[in-house]
Backbone as CSV, one residue per row, in Angstrom:
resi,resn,N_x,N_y,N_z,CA_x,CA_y,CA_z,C_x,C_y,C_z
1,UNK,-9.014,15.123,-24.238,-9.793,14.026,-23.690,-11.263,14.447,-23.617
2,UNK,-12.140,13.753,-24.126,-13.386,13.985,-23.975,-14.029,13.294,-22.735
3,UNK,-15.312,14.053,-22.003,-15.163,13.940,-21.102,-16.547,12.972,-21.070
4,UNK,-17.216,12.518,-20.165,-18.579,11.863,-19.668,-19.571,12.590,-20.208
5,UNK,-20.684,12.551,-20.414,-22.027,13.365,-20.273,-22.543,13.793,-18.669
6,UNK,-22.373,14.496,-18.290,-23.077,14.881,-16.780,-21.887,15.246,-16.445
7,UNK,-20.634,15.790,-17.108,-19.437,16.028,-16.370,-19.691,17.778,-16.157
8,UNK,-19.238,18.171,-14.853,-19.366,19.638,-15.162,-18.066,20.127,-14.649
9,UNK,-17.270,20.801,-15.653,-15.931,21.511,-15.397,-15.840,22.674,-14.389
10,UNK,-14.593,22.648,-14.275,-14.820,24.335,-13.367,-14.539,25.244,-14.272
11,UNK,-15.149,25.442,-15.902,-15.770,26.578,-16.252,-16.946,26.131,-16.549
12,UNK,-17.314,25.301,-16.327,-19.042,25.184,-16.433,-19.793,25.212,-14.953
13,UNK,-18.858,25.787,-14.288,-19.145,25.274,-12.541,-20.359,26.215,-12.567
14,UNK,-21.385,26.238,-11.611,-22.290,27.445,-11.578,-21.997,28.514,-10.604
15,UNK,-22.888,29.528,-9.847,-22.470,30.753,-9.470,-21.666,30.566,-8.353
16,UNK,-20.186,31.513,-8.300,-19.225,31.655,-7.745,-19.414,32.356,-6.825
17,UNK,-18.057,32.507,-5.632,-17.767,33.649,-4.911,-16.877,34.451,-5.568
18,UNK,-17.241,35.899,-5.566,-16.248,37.005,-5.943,-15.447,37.550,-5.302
19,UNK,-13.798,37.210,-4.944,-13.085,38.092,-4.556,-12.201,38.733,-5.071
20,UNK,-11.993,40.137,-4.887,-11.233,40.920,-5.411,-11.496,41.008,-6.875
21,UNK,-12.749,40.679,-7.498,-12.829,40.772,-8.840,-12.401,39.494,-9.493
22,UNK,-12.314,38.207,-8.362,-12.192,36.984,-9.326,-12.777,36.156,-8.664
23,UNK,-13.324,35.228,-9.289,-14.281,33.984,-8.884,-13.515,33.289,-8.469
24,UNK,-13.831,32.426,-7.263,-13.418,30.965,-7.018,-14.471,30.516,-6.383
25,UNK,-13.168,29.250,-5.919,-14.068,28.180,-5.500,-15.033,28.186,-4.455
26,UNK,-15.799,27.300,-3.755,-16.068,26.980,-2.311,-14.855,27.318,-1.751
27,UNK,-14.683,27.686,-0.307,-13.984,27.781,0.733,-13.115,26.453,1.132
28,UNK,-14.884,25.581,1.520,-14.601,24.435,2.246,-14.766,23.511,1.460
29,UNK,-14.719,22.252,0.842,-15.334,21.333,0.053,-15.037,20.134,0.688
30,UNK,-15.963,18.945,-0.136,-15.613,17.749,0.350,-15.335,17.203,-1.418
31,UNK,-14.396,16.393,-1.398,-14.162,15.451,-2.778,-14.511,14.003,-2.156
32,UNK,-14.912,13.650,-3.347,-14.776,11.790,-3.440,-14.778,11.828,-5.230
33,UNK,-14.768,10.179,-5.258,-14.304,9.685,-6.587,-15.296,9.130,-6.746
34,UNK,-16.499,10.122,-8.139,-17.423,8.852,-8.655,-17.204,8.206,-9.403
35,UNK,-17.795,7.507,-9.057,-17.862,5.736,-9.992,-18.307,6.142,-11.316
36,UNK,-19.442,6.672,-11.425,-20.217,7.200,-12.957,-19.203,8.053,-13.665
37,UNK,-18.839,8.949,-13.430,-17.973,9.451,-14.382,-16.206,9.566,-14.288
38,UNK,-15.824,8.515,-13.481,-14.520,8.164,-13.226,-13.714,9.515,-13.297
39,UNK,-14.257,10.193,-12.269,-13.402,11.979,-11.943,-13.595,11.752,-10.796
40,UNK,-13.469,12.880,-9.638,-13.948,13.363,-8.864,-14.875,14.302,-8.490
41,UNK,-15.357,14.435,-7.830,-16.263,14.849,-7.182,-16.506,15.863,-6.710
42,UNK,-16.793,17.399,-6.569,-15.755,18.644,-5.656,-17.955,18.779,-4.723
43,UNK,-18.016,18.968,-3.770,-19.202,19.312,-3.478,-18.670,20.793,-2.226
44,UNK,-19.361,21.364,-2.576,-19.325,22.648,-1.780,-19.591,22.358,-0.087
45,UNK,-18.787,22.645,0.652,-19.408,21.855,2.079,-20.287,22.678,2.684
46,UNK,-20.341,23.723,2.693,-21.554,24.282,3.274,-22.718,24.762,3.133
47,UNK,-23.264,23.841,1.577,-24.998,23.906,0.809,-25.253,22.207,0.803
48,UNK,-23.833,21.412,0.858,-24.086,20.014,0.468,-24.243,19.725,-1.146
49,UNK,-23.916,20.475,-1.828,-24.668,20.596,-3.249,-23.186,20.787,-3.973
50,UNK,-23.403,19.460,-5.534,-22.305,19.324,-6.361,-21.289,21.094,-6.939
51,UNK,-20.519,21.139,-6.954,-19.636,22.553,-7.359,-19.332,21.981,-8.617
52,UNK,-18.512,21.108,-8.558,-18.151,20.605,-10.065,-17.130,19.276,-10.149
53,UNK,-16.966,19.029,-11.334,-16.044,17.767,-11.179,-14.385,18.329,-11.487
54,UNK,-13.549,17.214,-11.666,-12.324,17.708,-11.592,-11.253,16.714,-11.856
55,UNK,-10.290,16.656,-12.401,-9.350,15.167,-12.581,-8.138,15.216,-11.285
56,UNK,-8.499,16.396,-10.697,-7.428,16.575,-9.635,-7.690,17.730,-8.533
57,UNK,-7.590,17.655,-7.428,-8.172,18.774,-6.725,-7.250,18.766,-5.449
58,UNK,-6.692,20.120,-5.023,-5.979,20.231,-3.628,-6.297,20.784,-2.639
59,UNK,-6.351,19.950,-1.633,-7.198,20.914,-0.067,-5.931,21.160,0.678
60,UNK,-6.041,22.222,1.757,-5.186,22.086,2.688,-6.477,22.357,3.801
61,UNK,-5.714,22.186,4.870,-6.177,21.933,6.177,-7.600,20.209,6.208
62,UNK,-7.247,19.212,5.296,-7.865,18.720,5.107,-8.432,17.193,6.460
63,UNK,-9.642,16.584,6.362,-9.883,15.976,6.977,-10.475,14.848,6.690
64,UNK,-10.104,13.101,6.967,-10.409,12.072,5.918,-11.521,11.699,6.679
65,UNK,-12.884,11.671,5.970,-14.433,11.080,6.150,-14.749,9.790,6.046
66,UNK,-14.939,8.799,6.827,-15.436,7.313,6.516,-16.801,7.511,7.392
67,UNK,-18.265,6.674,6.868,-19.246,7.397,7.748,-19.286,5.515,7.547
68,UNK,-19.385,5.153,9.084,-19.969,4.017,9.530,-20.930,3.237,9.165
69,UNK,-21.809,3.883,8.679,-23.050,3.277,8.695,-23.076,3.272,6.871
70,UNK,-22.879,3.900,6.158,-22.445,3.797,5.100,-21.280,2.757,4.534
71,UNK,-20.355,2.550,5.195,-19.435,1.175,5.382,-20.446,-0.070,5.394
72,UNK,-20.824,-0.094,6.344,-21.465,-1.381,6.859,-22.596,-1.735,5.666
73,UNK,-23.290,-0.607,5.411,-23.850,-1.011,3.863,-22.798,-1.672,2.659
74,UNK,-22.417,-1.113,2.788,-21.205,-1.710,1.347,-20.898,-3.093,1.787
75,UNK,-20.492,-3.164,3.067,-20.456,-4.713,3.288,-21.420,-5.785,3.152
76,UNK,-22.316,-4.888,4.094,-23.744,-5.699,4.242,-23.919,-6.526,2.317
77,UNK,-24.325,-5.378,1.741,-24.869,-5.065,0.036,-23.761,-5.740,-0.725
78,UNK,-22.658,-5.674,-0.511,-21.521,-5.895,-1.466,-21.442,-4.619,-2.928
79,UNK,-22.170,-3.542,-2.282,-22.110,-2.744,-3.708,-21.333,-0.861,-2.867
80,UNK,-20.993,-0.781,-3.764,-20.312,0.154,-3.671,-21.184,2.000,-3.355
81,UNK,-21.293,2.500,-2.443,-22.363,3.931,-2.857,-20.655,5.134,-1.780
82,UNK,-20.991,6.474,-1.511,-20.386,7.374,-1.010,-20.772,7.519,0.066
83,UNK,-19.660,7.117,0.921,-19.891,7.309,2.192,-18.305,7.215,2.724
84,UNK,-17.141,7.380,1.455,-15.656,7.870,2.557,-15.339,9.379,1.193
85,UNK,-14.715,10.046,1.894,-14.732,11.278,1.312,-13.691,12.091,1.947
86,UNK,-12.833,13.381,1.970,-12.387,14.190,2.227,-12.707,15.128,2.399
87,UNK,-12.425,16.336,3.361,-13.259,17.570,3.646,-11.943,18.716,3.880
88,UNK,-11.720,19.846,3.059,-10.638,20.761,3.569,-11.003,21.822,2.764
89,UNK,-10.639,22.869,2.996,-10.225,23.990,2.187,-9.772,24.092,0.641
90,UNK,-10.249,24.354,-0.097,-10.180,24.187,-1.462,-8.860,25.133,-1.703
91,UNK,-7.842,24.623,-1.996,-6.839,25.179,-2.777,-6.255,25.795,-4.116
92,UNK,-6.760,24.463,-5.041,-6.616,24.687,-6.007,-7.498,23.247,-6.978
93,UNK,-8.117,23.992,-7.897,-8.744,22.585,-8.735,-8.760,22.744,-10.194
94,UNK,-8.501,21.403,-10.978,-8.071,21.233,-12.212,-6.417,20.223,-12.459
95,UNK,-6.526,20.429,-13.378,-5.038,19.678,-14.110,-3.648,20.551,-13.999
96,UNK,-2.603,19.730,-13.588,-1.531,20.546,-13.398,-1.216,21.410,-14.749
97,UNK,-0.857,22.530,-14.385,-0.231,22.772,-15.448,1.199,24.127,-15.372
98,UNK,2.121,23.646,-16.127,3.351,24.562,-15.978,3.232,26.273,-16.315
99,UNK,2.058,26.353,-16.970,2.124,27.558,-17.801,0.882,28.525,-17.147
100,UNK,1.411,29.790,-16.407,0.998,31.055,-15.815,0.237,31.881,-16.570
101,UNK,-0.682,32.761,-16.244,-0.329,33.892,-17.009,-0.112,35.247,-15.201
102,UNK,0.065,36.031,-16.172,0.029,37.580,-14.919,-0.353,38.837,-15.588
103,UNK,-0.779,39.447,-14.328,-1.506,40.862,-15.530,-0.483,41.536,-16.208
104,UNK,-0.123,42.632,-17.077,1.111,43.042,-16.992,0.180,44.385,-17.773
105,UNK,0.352,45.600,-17.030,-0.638,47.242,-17.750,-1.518,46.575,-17.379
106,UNK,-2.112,46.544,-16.433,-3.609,46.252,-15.692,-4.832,45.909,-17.533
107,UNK,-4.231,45.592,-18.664,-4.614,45.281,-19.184,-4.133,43.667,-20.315
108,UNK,-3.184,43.702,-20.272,-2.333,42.692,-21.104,-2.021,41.560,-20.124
109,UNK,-1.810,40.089,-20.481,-1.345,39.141,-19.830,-0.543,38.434,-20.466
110,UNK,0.300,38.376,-19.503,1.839,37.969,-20.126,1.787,35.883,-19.748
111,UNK,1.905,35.270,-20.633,2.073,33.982,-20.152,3.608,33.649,-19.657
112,UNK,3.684,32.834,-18.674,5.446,32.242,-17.958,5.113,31.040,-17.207
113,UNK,6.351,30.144,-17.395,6.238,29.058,-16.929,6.840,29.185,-15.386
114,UNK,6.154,28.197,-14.707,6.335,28.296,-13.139,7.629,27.539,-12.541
115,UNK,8.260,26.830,-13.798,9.202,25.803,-13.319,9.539,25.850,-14.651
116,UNK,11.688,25.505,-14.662,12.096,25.079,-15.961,12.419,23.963,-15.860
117,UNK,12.102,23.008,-16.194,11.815,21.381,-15.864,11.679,21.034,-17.702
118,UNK,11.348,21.723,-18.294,10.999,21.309,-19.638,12.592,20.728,-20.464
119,UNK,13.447,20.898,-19.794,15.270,20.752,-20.140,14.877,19.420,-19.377
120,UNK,14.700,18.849,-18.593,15.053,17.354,-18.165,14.577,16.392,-18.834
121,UNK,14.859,15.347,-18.155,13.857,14.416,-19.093,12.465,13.535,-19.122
122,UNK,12.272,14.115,-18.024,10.904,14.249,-17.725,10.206,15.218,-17.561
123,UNK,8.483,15.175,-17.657,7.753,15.959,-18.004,7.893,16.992,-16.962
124,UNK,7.641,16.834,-16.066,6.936,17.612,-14.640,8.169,17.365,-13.397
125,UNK,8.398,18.167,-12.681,8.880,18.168,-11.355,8.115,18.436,-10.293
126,UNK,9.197,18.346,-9.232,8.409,18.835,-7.813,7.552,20.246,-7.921
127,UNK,8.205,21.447,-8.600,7.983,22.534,-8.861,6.655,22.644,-9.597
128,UNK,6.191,21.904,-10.142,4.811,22.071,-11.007,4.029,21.173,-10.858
129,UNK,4.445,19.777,-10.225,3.804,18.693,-9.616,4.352,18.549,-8.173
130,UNK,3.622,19.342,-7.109,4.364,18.831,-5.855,3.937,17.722,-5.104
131,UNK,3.087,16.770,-5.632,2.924,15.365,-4.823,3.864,14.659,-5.620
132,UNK,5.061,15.078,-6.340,6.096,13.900,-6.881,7.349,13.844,-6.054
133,UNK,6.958,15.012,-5.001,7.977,15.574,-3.715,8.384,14.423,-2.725
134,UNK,9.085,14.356,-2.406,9.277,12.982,-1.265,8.271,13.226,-0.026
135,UNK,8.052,14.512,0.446,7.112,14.813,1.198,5.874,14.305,1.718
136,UNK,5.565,14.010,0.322,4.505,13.294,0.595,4.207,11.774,0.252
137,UNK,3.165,11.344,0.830,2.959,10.343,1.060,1.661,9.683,0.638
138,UNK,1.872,8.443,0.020,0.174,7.820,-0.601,-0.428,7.406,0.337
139,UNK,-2.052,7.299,0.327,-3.252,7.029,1.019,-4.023,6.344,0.283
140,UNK,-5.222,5.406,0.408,-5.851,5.257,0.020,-7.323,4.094,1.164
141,UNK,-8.268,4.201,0.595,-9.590,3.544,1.530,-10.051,2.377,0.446
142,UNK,-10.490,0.962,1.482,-11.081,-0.036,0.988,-11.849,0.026,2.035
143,UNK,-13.143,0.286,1.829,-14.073,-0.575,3.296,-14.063,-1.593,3.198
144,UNK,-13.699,-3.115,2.733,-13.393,-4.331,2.798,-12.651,-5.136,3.496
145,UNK,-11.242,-3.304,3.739,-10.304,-3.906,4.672,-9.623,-3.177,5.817
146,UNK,-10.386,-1.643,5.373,-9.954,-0.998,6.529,-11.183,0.095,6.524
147,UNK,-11.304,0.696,7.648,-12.480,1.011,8.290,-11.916,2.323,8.225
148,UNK,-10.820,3.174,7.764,-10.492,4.356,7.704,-9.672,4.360,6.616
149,UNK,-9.138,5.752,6.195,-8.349,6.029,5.340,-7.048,5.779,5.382
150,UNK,-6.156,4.958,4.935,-4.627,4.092,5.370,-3.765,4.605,4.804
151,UNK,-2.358,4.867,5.464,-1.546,4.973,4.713,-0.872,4.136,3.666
152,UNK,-0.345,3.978,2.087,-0.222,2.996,1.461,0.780,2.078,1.759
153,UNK,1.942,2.646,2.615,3.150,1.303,2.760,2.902,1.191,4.177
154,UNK,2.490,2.140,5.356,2.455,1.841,6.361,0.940,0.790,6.782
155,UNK,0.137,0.809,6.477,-1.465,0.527,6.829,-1.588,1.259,7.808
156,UNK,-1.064,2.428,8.163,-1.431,3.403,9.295,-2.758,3.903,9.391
157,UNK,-3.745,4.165,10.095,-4.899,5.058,9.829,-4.467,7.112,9.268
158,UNK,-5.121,7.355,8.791,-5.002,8.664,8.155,-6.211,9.346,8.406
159,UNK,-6.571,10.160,9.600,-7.144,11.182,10.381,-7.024,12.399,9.575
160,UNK,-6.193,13.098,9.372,-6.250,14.702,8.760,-4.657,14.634,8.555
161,UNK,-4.370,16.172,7.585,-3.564,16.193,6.924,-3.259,17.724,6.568
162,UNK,-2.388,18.438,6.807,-2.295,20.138,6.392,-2.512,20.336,4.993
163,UNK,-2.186,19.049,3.843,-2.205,19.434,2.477,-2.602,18.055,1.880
164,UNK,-3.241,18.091,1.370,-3.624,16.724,0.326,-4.309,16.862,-0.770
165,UNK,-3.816,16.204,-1.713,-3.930,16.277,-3.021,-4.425,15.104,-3.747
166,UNK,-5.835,14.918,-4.484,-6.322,13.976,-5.247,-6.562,13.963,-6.223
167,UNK,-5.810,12.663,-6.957,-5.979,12.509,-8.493,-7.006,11.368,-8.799
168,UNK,-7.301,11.370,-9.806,-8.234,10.329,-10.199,-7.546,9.418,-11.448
169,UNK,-7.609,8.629,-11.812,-6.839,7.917,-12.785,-6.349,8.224,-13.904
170,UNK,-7.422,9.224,-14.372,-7.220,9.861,-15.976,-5.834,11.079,-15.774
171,UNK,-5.589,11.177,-14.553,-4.513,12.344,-14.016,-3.299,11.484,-14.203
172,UNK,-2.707,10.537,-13.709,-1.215,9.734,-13.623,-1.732,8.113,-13.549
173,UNK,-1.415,7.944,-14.609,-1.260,6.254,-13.769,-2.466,5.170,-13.691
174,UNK,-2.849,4.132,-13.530,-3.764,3.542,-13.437,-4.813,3.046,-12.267
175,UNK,-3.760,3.879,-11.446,-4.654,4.218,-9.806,-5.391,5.451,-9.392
176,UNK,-6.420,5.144,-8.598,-6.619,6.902,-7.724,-5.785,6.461,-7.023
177,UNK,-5.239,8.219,-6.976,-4.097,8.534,-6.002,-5.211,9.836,-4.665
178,UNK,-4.169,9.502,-3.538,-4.044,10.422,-2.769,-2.574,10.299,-1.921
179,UNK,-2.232,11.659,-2.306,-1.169,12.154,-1.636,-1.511,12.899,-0.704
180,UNK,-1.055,12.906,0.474,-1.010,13.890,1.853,0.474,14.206,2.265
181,UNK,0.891,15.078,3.582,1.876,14.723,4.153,1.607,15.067,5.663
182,UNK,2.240,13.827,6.126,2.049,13.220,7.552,2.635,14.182,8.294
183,UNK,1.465,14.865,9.217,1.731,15.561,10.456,3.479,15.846,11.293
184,UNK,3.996,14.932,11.285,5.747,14.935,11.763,6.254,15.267,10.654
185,UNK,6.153,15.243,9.379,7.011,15.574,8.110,6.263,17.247,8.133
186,UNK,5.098,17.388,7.961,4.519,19.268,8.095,5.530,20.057,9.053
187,UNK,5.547,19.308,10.070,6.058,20.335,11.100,7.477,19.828,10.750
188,UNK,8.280,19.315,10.433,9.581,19.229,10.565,9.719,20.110,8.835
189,UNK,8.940,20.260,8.022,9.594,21.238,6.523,9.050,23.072,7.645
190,UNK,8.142,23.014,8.357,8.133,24.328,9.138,9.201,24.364,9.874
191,UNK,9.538,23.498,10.206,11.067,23.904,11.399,11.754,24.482,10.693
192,UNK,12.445,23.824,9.499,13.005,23.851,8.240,13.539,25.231,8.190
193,UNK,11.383,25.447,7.303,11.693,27.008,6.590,11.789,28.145,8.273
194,UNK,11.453,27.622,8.983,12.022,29.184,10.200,13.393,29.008,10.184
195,UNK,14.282,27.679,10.379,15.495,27.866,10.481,16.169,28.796,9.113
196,UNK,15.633,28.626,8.211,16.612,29.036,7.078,15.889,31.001,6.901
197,UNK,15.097,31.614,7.531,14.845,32.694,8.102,15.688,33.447,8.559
């Protein structure tokens, strides 16, 4: 897929943090979905300044942003600018994908797949796609009709979330997605995994 002009990948991202001898991301970030280049958005949260774009990006410890006064413009205007957004811990960013590598002789890398799912009859599972998990749950924001981030079958408001995951259209489907999972479902898969301890 070719991408926008002004798109910047996360290998075109600019200067990193180094740990342990490998770059990543921001810590903290905020995503939204621009309009101009129909991706997302990744901005570093603590310079305010773009990191890079992305067709999919996962926070945990995340927190859903609607700024008021930015709403009320969109209404006021009828035009669309950024002002609802997400803020968490950068997990992981880019396109799913099944295939690993690992060091193997602190020099050679061995490629392996993370899931054998390639025998079914579909592409991807829970194991390599985990927002296809029952776990979780869709979200999404209209300032037109709700003043926060909603859950999709409940119209619940959506405050924060231990894990959430955003796709942008070119990722699944003909929607942006956001998947989270709701605070009583987190703590009841932790009950879970201590019981089976």
């Amino acid at each position: 897929m070719r991408e926008r002009k002004g798109f910047i990948s996360w290998k075109d991202a600019g200067p990193r943090k180094i740990v342990d001898g490998i770059e990543v991301a921001p810590d903290r970030v905020k995503v939204y979905f621009n309009l101009n280049l129909d991706c997302l958005s990744v901005i570093d949260a603590e310079t305010g300044l773009l990191y890079c774009h992305a067709h999919r990006v996962e926070l945990h410890d995340a927190k859903f942003r609607v700024q008021p006064a930015g709403r009320q413009r969109v209404l006021r205007e009828k035009r669309k600018n950024v002002h609802a957004y997400i803020v968490g811990k950068c997990h992981e960013i880019g396109d799913v994908s099944k295939e690993r590598f690992r060091e193997v002789d602190n020099e050679l890398y061995e490629k392996y797949s993370i899931c054998d799912c390639s025998d079914k009859p579909y592409d991807y599972c829970e194991q390599c796609v985990p927002e296809s998990s029952e776990d979780f749950r869709g979200g999404y924001y209209n300032p037109y009709k709700h003043e926060t981030f909603v859950d999709d079958v409940e119209k619940t408001p959506i405050h924060k979330s231990d894990r959430v995951i955003v796709r942008d259209k070119t990722a699944i489907g003909p929607h942006y997605n956001i998947f989270y999972i709701p605070k009583d479902k987190m703590k009841n898969l932790l009950d879970l995994q201590a019981e089976t301890k």
